[in-house]
C-alpha positions as protocol buffer text, in pm:
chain_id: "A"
residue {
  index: 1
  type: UNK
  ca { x: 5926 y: 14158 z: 10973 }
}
residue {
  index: 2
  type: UNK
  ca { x: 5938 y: 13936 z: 10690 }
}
residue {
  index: 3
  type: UNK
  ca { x: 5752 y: 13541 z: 10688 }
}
residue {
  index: 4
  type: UNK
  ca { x: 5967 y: 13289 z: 10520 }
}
residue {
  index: 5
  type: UNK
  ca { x: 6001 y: 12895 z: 10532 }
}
residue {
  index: 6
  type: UNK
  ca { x: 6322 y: 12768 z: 10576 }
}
residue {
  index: 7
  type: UNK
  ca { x: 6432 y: 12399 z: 10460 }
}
residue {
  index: 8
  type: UNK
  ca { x: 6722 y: 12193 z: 10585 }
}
residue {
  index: 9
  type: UNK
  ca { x: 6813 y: 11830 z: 10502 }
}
residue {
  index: 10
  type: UNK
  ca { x: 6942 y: 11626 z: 10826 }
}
residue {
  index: 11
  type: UNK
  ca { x: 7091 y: 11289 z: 10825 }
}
residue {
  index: 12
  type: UNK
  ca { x: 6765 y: 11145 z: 11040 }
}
residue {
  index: 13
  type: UNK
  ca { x: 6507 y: 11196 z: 11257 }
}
residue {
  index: 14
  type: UNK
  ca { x: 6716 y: 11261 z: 11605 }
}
residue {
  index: 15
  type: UNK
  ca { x: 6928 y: 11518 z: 11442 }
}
residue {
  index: 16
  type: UNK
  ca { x: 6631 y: 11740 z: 11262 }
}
residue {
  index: 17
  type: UNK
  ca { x: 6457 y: 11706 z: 11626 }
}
residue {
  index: 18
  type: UNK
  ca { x: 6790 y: 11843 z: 11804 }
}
residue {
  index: 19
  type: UNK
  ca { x: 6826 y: 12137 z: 11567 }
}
residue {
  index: 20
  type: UNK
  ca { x: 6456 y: 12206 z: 11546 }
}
residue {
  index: 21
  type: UNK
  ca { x: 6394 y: 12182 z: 11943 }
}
residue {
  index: 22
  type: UNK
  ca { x: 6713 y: 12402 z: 11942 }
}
residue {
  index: 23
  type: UNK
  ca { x: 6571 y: 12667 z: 11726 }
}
residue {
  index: 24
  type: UNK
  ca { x: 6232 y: 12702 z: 11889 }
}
residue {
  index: 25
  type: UNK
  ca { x: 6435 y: 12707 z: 12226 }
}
residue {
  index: 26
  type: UNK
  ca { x: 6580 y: 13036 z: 12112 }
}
residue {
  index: 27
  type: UNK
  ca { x: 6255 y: 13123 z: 11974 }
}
residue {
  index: 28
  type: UNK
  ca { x: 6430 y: 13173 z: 11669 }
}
residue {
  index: 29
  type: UNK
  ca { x: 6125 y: 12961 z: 11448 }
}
residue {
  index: 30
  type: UNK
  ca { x: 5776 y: 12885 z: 11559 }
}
residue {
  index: 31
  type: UNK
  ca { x: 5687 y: 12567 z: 11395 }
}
residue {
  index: 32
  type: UNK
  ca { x: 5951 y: 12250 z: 11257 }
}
residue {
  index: 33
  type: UNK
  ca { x: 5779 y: 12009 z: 11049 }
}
residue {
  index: 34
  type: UNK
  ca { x: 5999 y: 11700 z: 10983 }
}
residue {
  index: 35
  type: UNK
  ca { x: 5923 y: 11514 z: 10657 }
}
residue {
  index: 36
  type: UNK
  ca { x: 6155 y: 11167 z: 10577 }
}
residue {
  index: 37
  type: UNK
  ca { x: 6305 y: 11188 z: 10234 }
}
residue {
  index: 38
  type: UNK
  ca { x: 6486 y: 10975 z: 9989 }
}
residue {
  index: 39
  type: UNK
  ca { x: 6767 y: 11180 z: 9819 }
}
residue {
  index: 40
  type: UNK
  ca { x: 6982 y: 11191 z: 9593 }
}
residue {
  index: 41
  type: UNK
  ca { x: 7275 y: 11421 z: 9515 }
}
residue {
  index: 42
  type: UNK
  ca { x: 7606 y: 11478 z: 9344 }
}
residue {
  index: 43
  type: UNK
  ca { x: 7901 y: 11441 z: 9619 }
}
residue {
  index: 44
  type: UNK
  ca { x: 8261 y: 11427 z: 9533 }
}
residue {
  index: 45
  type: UNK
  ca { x: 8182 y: 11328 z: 9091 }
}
residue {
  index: 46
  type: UNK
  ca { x: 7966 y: 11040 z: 9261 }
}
residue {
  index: 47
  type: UNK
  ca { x: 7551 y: 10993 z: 9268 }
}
residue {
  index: 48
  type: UNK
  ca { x: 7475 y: 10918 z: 9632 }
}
residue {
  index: 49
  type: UNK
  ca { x: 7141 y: 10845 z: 9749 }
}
residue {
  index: 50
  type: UNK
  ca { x: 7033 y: 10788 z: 10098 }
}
residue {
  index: 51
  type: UNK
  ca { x: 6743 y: 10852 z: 10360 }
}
residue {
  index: 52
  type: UNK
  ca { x: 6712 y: 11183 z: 10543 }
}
residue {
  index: 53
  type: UNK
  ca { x: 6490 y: 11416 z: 10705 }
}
residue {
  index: 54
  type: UNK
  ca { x: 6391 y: 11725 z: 10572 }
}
residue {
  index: 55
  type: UNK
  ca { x: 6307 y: 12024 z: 10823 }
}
residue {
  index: 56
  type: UNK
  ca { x: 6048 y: 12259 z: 10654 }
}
residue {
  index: 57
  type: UNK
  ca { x: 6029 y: 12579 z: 10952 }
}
residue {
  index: 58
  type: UNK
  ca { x: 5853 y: 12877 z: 10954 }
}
residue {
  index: 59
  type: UNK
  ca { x: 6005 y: 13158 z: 11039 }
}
residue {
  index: 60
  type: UNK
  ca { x: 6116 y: 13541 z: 10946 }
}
residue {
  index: 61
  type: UNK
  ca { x: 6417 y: 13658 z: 10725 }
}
residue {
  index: 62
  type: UNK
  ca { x: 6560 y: 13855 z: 10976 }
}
residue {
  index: 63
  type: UNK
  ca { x: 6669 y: 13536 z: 11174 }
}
residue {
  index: 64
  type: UNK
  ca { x: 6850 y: 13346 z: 10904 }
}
residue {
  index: 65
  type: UNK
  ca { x: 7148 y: 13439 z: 10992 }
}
residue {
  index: 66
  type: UNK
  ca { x: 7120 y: 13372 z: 11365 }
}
residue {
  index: 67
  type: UNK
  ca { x: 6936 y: 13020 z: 11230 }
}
residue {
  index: 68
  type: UNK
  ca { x: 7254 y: 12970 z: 11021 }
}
residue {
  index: 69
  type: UNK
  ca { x: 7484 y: 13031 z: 11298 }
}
residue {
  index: 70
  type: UNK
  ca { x: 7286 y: 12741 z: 11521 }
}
residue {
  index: 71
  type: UNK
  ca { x: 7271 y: 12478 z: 11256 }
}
residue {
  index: 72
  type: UNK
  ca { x: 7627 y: 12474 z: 11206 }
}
residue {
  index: 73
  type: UNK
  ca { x: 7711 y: 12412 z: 11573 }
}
residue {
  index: 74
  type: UNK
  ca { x: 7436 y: 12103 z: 11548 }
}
residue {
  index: 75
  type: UNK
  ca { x: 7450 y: 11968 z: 11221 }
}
residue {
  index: 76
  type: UNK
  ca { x: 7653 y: 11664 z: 11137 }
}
residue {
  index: 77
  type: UNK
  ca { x: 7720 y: 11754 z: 10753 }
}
residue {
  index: 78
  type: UNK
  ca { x: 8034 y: 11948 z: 10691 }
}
residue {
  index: 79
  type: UNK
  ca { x: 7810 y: 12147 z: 10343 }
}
residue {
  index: 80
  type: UNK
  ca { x: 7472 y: 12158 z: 10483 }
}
residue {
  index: 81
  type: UNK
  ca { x: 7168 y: 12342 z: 10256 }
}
residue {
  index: 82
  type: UNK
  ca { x: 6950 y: 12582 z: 10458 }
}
residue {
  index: 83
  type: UNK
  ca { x: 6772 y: 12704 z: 10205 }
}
residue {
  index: 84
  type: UNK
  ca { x: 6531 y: 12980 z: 10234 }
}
residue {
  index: 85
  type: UNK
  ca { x: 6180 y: 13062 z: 10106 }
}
residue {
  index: 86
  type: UNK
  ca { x: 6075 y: 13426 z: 10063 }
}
residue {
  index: 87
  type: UNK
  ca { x: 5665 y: 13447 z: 10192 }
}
residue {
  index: 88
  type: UNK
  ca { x: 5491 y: 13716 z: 9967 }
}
residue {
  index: 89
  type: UNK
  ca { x: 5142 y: 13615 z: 10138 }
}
residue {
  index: 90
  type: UNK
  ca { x: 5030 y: 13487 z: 10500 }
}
residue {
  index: 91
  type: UNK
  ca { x: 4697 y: 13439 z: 10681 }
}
residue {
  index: 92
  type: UNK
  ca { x: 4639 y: 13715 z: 10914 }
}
residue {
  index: 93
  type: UNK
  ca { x: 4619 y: 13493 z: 11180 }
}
residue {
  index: 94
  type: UNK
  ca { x: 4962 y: 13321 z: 11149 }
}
residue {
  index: 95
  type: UNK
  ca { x: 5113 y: 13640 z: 11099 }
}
residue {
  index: 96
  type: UNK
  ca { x: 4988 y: 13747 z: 11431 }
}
residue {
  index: 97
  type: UNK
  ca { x: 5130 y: 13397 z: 11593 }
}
residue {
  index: 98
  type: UNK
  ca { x: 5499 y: 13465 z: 11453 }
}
residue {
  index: 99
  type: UNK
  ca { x: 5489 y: 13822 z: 11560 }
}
residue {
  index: 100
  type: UNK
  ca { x: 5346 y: 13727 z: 11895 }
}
residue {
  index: 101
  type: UNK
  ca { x: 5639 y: 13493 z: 11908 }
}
residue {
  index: 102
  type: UNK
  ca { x: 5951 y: 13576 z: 11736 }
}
residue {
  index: 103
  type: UNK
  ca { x: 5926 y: 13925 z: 11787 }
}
residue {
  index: 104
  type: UNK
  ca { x: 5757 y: 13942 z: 12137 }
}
residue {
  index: 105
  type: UNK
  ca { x: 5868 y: 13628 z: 12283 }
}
residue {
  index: 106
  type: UNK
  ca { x: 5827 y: 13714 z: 12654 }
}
residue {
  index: 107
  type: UNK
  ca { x: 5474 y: 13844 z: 12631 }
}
residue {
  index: 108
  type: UNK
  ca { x: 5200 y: 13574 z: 12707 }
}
residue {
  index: 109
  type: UNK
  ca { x: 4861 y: 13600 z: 12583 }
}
């Protein structure tokens, strides 16, 4: 098992709460922190800029993939950017909390 944080721009609020509420559903993240952003980015030779909300989530390499898989059903841009951060250190304790939950998801404690 391998931390990481993943991060995913969404178009607002509603639709970073329907793919994070998603994810945790299918206990494939623990935690979705939702952040509003101003950003700015090359599309089609143009500068855009517009408001969005950026989903920071913890969760293990092992389910990008899966994650990946989820967001595209849910997301409303056609090129999305899940990008993912590799975790080289982690409190014991919230190690413990995503084992407990993303690899042991029907055990209560």
């Amino acid at each position: 098992m391998k931390p990481c944080l993943l991060f995913l721009s969404c178009k607002n609020t509603e639709e970073a709460d329907k793919i994070s509420y998603k994810l945790l559903s299918e206990k494939l993240i623990v935690c979705a922190k939702k952040i509003p952003i101003n950003s700015s980015y090359l599309w089609k030779n143009k500068i855009e800029s517009t408001q969005e909300a950026l989903l920071i989530m913890d969760s293990i390499e092992e389910n990008f993939e899966k994650i990946d898989e989820e967001v595209k059903k849910l997301h409303s841009y056609k090129t999305y950017n899940l990008a993912m951060a590799k975790i080289n250190k982690i409190n014991d304790e919230a190690l413990k909390w995503l084992q407990h939950n993303l690899l042991h998801p029907n055990v209560t404690v």
